[in-house]
N, C-alpha and C positions, 0 to 999 in steps of 0.2 A: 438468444444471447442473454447472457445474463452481466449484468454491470454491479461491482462493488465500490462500495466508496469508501473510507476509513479515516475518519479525521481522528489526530490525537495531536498530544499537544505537552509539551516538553514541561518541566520542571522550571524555574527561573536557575540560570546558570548551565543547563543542561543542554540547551538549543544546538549549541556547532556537534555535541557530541550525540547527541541523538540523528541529527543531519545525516552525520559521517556512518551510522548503523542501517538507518535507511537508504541513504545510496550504495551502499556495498551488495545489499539485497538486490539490487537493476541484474546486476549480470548474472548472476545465481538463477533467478527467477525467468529468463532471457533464453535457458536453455530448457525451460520446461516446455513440453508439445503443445500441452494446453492451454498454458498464459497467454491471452492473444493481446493484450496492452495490461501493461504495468508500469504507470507514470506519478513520481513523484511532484508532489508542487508544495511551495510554503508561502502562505499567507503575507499579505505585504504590506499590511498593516501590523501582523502580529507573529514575528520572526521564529516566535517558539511552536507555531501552529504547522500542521505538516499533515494536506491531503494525500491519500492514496486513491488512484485510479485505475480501478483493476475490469478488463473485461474478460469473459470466458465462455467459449460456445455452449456451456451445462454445466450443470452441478455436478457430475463426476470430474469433468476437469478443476471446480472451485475444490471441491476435496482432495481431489491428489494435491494440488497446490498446497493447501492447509495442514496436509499430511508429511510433508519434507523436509529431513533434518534443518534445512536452513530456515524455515518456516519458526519451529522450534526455538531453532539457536540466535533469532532478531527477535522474539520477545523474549526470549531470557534475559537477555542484552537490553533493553530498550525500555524493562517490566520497573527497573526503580527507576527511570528518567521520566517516567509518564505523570502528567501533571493532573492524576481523574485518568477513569477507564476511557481506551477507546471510544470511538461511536460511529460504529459501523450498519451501515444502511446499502439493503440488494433493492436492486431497478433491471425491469428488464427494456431492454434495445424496442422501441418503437418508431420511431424515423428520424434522418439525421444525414448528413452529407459523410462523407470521407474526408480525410485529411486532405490537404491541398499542398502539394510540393512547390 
């Protein structure tokens, strides 16, 4: 498995609008085969800060992923609301429970 993480972090004033670009990407992302979790979280001390949690059985599912118009069209979107580049960090799956319903 391979795990990404993606912290970025909004512009001041930019925060709900960047929010509302990153959640749009859930369902898009939702239908691709390979995305096996892609989970939005924001920071709660720091309301413009906004992880991505991305997991993916391999690197050819992370490229298809990375390869997708809508991939494309959320940093086009999201590329002047960035406060500083990205910071994106792969980890792979070493042990860990399941979710618990």
């Amino acid at each position: 498995m391979l795990v990404v993480v993606a912290v970025m972090k909004a512009k001041a004033g930019m925060e709900q609008e960047m929010e509302k670009a990153l959640r749009e990407m859930i369902p898009k992302v939702e239908a691709e085969k390979g995305t096996l979790t892609y989970t939005l979280h924001r920071a709660k001390k720091e309301p413009g800060k906004f992880l991505m949690y991305e997991k993916y059985p391999d690197k050819e599912a992370l490229k298809e992923h990375s390869s997708t118009p809508h991939f494309a069209e959320l940093f086009g979107k999201i590329g002047p609301m960035l406060d500083g580049s990205p910071v994106i960090d792969m980890y792979e799956d070493l042990v860990g429970i399941k979710e618990k319903k």
